[in-house]
C-alpha positions in Angstrom: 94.3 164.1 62.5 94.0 167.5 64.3 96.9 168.9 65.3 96.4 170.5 69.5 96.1 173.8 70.2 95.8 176.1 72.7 92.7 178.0 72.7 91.6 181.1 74.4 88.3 180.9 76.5 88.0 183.8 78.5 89.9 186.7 80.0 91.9 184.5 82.1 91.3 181.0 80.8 92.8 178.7 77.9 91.9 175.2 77.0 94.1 172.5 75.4 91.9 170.8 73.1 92.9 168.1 70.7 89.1 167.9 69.0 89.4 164.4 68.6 87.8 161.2 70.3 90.7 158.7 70.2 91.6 156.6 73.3 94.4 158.6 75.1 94.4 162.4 73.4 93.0 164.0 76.4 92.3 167.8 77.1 93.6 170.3 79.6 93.2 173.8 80.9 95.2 176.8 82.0 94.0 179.7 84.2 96.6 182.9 84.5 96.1 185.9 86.3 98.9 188.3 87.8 101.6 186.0 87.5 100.5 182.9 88.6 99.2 179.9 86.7 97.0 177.1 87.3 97.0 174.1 85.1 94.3 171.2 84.9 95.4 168.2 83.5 99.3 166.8 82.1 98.5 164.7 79.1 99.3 161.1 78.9 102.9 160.9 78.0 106.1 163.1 78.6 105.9 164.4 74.9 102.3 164.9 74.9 102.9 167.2 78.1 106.2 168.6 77.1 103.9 169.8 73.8 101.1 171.5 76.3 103.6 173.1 78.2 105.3 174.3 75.2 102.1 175.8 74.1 101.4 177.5 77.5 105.0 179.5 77.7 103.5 181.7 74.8 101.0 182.5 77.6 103.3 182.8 80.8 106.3 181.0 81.9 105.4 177.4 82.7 107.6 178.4 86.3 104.4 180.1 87.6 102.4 177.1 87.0 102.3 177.0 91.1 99.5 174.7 91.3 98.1 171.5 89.3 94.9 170.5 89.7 94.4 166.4 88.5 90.4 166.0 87.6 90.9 162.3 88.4 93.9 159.9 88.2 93.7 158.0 84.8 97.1 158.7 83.1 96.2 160.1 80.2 95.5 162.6 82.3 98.2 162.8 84.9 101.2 161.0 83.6 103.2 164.3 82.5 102.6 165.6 86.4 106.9 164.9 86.7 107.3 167.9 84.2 106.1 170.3 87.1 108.1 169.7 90.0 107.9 172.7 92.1 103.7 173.0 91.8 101.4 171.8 94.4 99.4 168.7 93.0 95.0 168.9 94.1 92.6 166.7 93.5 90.1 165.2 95.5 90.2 162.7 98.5 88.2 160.1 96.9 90.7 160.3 93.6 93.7 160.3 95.7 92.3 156.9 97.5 91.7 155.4 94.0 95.2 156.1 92.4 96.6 152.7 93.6 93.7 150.7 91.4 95.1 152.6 88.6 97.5 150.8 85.7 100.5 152.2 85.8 102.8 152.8 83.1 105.1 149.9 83.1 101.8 147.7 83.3 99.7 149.2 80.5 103.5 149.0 78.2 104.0 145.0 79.1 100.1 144.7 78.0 100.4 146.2 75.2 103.3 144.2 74.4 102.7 140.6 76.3 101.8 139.1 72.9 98.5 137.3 74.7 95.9 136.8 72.0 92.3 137.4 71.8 90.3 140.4 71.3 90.7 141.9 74.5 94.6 142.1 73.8 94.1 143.5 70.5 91.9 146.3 71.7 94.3 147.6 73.9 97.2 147.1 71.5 94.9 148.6 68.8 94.3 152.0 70.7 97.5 152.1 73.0 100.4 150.2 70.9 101.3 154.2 69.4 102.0 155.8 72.9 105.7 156.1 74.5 105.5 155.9 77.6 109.1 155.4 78.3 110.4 157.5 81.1 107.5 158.7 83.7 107.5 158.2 86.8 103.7 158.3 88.3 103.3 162.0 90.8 100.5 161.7 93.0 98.5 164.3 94.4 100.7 166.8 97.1 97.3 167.9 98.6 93.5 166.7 98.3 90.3 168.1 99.5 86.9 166.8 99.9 83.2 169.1 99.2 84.4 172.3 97.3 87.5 174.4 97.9 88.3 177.9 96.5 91.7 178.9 95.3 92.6 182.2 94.2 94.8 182.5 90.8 96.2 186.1 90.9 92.9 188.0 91.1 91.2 185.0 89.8 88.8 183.1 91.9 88.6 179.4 90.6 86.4 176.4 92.4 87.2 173.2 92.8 84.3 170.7 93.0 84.5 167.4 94.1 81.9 165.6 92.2 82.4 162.4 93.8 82.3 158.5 91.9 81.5 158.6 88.1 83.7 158.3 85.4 86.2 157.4 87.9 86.6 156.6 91.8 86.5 160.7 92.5 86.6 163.1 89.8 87.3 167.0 90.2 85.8 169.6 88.0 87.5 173.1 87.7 84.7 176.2 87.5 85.7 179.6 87.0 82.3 181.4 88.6 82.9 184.5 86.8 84.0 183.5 83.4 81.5 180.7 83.2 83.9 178.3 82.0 84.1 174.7 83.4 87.3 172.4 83.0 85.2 169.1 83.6 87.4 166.5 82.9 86.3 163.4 82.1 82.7 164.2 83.7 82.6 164.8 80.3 83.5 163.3 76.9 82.3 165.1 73.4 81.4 163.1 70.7 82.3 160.1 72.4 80.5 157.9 74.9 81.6 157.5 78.2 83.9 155.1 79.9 82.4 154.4 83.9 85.4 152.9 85.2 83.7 153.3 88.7 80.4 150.8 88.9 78.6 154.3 89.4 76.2 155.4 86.3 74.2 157.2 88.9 77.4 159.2 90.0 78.1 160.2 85.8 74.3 161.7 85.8 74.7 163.5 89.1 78.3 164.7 88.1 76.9 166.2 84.8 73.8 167.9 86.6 76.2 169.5 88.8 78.0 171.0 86.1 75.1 172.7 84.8 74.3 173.6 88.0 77.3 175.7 88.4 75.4 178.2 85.4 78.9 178.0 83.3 78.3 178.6 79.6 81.2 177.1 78.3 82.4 173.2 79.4 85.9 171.9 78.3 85.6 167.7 78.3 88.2 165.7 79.2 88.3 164.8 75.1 86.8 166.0 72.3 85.7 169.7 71.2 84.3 172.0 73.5 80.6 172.1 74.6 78.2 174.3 75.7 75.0 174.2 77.8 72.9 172.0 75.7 75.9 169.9 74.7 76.6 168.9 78.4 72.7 168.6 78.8 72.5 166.3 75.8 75.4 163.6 77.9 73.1 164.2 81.0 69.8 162.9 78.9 71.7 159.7 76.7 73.0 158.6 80.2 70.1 158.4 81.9 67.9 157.1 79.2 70.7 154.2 78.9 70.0 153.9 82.5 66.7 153.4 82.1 66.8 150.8 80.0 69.6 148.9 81.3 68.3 148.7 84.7 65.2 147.4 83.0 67.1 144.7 81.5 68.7 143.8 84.9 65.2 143.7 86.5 64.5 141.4 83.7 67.4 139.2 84.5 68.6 139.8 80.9 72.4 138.4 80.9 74.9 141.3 80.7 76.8 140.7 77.8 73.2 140.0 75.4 71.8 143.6 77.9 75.0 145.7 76.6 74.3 144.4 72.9 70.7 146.1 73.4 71.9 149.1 74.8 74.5 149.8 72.0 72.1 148.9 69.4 69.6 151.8 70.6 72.3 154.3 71.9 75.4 154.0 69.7 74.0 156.9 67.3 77.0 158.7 65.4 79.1 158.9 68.9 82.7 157.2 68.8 83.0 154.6 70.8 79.7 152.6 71.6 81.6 149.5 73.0 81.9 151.7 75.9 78.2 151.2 76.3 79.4 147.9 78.0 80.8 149.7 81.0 77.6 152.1 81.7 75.4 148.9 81.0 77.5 147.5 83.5 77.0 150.0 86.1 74.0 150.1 85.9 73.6 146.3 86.3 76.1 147.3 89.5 73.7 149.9 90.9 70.6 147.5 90.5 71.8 145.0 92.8 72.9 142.1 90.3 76.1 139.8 91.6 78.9 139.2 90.0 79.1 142.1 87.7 82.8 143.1 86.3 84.2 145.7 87.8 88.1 145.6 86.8 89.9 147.3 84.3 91.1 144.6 82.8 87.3 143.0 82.8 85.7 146.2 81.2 88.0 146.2 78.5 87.2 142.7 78.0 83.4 143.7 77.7 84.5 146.5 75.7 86.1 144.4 73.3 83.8 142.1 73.1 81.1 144.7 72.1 83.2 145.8 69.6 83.5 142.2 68.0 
């Protein structure tokens, strides 16, 4: 597998990029001007982020990492947050209100290990059984804000967007305006399909408009390599053609599980990950009105697996 690296993006930015598509290696960014650092994203265990912020001391000293900035609340992203103690936490209002529907570590560790049967159980033991999570303790954000909000870096202006529901209850991208470089979390996944944990397929379209919208030139996903303009044009299009044609199928009163099997058979393409079709297919069903749609974690991953069968 390839190993992480820090990468240099811009005058002022870096990006932590594993290049790969697995479950759980997630990217993250660094922004350093005069001094003072601005990190987006912790990794998903203490190693993982003791390794980033290993990296990032070649840069600057990880004490002027004065603020964090958490593009949503999944732990993969956040769960090395403890390793900065004196910076100020961000993220937005709606991912603040949605940390406590999140999995913590102690919960994902006793399902990976509960030694229940079936094929939801060995998906998650399949993708998550190799992590140690031993030893964090869940930070939350220290301050959130809702719309946009500038913060200066040293001489660096960097702007936070809140781009609402999507991937997850309220993810945050990280734009610098005049480097053209985006930290979109997951807004974003390359080479890889998208996970909608938030019954929202409409917000993941919206999210990556928005992104393009901002003019950037160079997008950093919240896993996989980076991407440029037609790259993050090219999530926009497959989402909203699988959109199309899953609300189609809901209209149709086609049952979800026999909709999703559609949808992956015409969208899977060469992507990793096309039992994550099941939770945009799900959404989607959501968004057109049909009851009793899944909307759990622990229900997705069950239609994920599933899929995957």
């Amino acid at each position: 597998m390839p190993a992480p690296g820090l990468r240099p993006l811009s005058a002022s930015s870096w990006a932590w990029l594993h290049d790969r598509t697995d479950w759980g290696y997630s990217n993250s960014g660094l922004i350093m001007s005069e001094g003072q650092a601005l990190l987006v994203d912790t990794q998903f265990t203490l190693h993982a982020a003791e390794e980033l912020l290993s990296a990032v001391e070649a840069v600057c000293p990880r004490e002027h990492i004065g603020c964090l900035v958490c593009t949503h609340q999944n732990g993969d992203h956040t769960w090395g947050n403890q390793l900065l103690p004196g910076a100020e936490i961000i993220t937005s209002a709606a991912g603040a209100a949605g940390l406590c529907q999140e999995m913590g570590p102690e919960q994902l560790t006793a399902l990976i290990h509960s030694g229940r049967t079936g094929a939801a159980a060995a998906y998650v033991a399949r993708h998550f059984a190799h992590f140690d999570f031993t030893g964090i303790t869940v930070m939350g954000p220290t301050r959130t804000f809702q719309g946009r909000e500038d913060v200066k870096v040293g001489t660096v202006l960097v702007e936070l967007i809140d781009l609402g529901a999507g991937h997850s209850a309220g993810d945050v991208a990280v734009h610098v305006p005049d480097e053209g470089v985006v930290f979109a979390g997951d807004a974003l996944f390359s080479g890889a399909h998208m996970v909608v944990w938030s019954g929202s397929l409409s917000g993941c379209i919206r999210a990556c408009q928005r992104l393009l919208d901002t003019g950037a030139d160079v997008f950093v996903p919240g896993h996989g390599p980076l991407l440029d303009r037609s790259g993050a044009a090219e999530i926009r299009d497959r989402l909203s053609q699988v959109a199309e044609e899953a609300t189609g199928h809901a209209r149709r009163g086609v049952p979800l599980a026999d909709a999703a099997r559609r949808v992956m058979a015409g969208h899977a393409s060469s992507w990793a990950h096309p039992e994550r079709l099941f939770t945009q297919t799900a959404a989607a069903y959501a968004e057109a009105g049909v009851a009793g749609v899944p909307s759990s974690t622990l229900a997705m991953v069950e239609g994920m697996a599933s899929l995957a069968c």
